[in-house]
N, C-alpha and C positions, 0 to 999 in steps of 0.2 A: 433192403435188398436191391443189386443192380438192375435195374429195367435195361436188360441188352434189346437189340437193335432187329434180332431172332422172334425174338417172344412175342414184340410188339408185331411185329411179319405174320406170325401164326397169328395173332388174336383181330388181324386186321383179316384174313383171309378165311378166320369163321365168323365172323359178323361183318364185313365190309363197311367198318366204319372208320372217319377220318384219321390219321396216324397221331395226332398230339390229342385224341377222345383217347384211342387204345392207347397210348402212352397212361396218359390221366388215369384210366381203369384198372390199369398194372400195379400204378403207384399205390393206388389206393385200396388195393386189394392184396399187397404186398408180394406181388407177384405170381400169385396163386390165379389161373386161368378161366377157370369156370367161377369164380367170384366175378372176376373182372369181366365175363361176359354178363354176368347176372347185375353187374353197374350200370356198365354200356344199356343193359335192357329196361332198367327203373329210371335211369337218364330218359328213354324213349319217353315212358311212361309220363313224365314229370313235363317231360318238353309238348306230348300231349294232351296234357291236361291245360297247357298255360295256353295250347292254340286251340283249345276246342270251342270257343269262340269267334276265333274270327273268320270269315269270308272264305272259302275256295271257289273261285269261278272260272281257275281255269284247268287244263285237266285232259283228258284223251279219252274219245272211242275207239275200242278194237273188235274185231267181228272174227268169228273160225267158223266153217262152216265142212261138213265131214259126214258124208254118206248118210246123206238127207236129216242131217240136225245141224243146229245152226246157233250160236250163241253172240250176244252183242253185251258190251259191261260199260259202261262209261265209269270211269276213277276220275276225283276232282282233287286240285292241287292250289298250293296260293297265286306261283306264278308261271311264266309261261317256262322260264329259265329249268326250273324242276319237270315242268309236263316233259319237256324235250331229257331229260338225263337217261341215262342206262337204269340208275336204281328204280326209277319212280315205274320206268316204261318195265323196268323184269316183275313188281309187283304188281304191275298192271297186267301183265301176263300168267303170271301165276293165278291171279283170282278168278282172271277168262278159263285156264283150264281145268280149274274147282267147277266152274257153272258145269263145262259144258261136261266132265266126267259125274259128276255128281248130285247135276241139278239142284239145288237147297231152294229153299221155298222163301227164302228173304235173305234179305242182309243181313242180320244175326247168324243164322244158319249156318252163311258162308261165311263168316268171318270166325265161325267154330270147329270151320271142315279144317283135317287137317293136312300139310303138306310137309314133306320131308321130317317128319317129327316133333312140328311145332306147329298152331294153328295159326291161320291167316291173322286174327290177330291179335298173334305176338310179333308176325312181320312187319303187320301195320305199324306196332309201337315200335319197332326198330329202324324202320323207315325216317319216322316221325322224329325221333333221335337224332339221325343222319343228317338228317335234311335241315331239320330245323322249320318244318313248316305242318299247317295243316294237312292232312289227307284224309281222304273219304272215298268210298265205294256208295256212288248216289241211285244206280240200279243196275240191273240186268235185266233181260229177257232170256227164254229156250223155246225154238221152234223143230216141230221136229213132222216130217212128209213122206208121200209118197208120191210127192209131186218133182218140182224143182226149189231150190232154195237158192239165190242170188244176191251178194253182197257189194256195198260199192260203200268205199271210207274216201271223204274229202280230201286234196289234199291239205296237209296240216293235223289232219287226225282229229279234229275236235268236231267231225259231223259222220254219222255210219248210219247205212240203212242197211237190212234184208229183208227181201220180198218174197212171198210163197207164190206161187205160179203153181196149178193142179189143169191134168189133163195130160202132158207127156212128160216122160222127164230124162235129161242129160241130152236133148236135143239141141244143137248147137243157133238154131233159129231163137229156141226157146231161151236160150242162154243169153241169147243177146237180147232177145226182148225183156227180161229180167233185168239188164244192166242199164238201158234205158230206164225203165219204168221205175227202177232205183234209184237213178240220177235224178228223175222227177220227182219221185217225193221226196230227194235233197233239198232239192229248189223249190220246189212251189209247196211243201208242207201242207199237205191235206189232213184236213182231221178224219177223214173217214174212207174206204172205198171206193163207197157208194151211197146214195141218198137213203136209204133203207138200213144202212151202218150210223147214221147220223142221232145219238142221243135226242130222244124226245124232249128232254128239257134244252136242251141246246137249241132245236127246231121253233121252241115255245119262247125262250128268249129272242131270240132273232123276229120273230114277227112280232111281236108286242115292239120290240126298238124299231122295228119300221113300221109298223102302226102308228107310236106315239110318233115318229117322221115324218109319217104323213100327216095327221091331223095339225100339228106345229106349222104345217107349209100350206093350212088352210084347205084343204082334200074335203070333199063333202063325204058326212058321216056313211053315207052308203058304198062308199067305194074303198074305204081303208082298208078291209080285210081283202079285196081283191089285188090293192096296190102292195099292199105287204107280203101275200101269195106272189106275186110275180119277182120283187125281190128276194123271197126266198128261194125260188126258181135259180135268179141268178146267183145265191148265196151257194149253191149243188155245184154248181159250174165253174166256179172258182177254187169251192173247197173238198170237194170229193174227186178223188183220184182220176175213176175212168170217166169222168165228165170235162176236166178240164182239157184245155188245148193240147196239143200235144207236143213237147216244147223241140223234139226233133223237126217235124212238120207243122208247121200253125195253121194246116189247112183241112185239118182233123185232128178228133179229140181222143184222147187213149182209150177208150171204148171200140173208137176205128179201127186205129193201130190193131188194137190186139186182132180183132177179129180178122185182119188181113191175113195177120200173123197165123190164126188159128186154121185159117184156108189153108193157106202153103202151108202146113204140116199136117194138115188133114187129122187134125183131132180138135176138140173145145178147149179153150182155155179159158181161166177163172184166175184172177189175183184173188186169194182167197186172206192174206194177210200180211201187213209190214209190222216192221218198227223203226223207228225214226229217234235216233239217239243225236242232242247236242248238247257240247259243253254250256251249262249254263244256263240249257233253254227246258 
């Protein structure tokens, strides 16, 4: 049968895949349409099964945030050339708005939600096809307030955060103080809030490593657990949000900041929660 020039148009404009794929799928399918989409689809499959081994570390975070819910997804890809395309960035978008209509409770979940009649992944496999590379959905979060919710994506897409902020909300002060406080936990990557959010084995590791630091530097036996407290001291100050510096002013610490902030609007405010998505990290 002749593979015209029409057919291959249509079967490229229901799978969006390269024109000498759908050519190939035509042929091989003897022109019959829904075979040759169901080629193009075990082509995906086959192509990811042979990358389901290797590497994707590079990839995009995307953040939506929409009357007080807020969803962040990081998708990972092999190379930068793919993160930047149309297809990889429309599957990356479709999967953000599965989280955030549907919330699924993992990766599985959402890759069984379905969308326009197909589930996420059979997209995936179609992608995979396309593209010729790896791809992975590595997580998601849902936050959801009745506070404020504020998001801030690096540029290059490969770093997103959203902040909770409770106490007032759609306040234009408070808006901005969310876009800073989001910019800093871009930058300075805190693992916690606050000192009191800080995993007790985490707390427990750190002072034993400056314990054994101090004894190694010769510390008399009676003074380690005091010199390793005071390091951990500085370990809050570095790595807990409202304690560090505060990277707009370095003449106060985001604990200041906020509260200033909390004056001039005349209510309390609380970061009650981020998430902190990087490719790769």
């Amino acid at each position: 049968m002749e593979i015209t020039a029409a057919m291959v148009k249509e079967l490229r404009d229901k799978t969006g895949a390269g024109m000498m794929d759908c050519k190939k799928a035509l042929g091989e399918s003897n022109g019959n349409l829904q075979e040759a989409i169901e080629y193009l689809r075990k082509k995906g499959a086959a192509t990811a099964e042979k990358r389901s081994d290797r590497s994707a570390n590079e990839g995009v975070v995307m953040t939506e945030i929409n009357d007080g819910e807020g969803s962040i997804i990081e998708v990972n890809c092999e190379t930068d050339f793919v993160a930047r395309s149309d297809d990889f960035l429309g599957f990356a978008s479709r999967a953000l708005a599965l989280v955030k209509n549907e919330k699924p409770a993992d990766v599985d979940a959402l890759l069984a939600l379905q969308s326009d009649g197909l589930t996420l992944s059979d997209y995936l496999t179609e992608i995979i096809g396309k593209v010729g590379e790896k791809i992975e959905i590595r997580r998601f979060a849902t936050l959801k307030t009745d506070g404020s919710l504020i998001e801030y994506i690096h540029p290059g897409a490969k770093l997103g955060v959203i902040i909770e902020i409770k106490g007032i909300a759609g306040n234009d002060e408070v808006v901005k103080l969310g876009k800073d406080l989001a910019m800093q936990v871009a930058a300075m990557n805190p693992v916690a809030i606050d000192r009191d959010a800080v995993p007790q084995d985490v707390r427990d590791k750190e002072l034993d490593i400056y314990r054994q630091q101090a004894a190694e530097q010769g510390k008399p036996e009676n003074m380690l657990d005091r010199i390793a407290e005071g390091k951990l001291n500085k370990y809050f100050q570095e790595y807990t949000l409202i304690e560090q510096t505060f990277l707009r002013d370095t003449t106060k610490t985001v604990k200041d900041h906020i509260a200033e902030v909390a004056k001039a609007v005349g209510a309390e405010l609380k970061v009650t929660r981020f998430e902190r998505f990087q490719v790769g990290g």
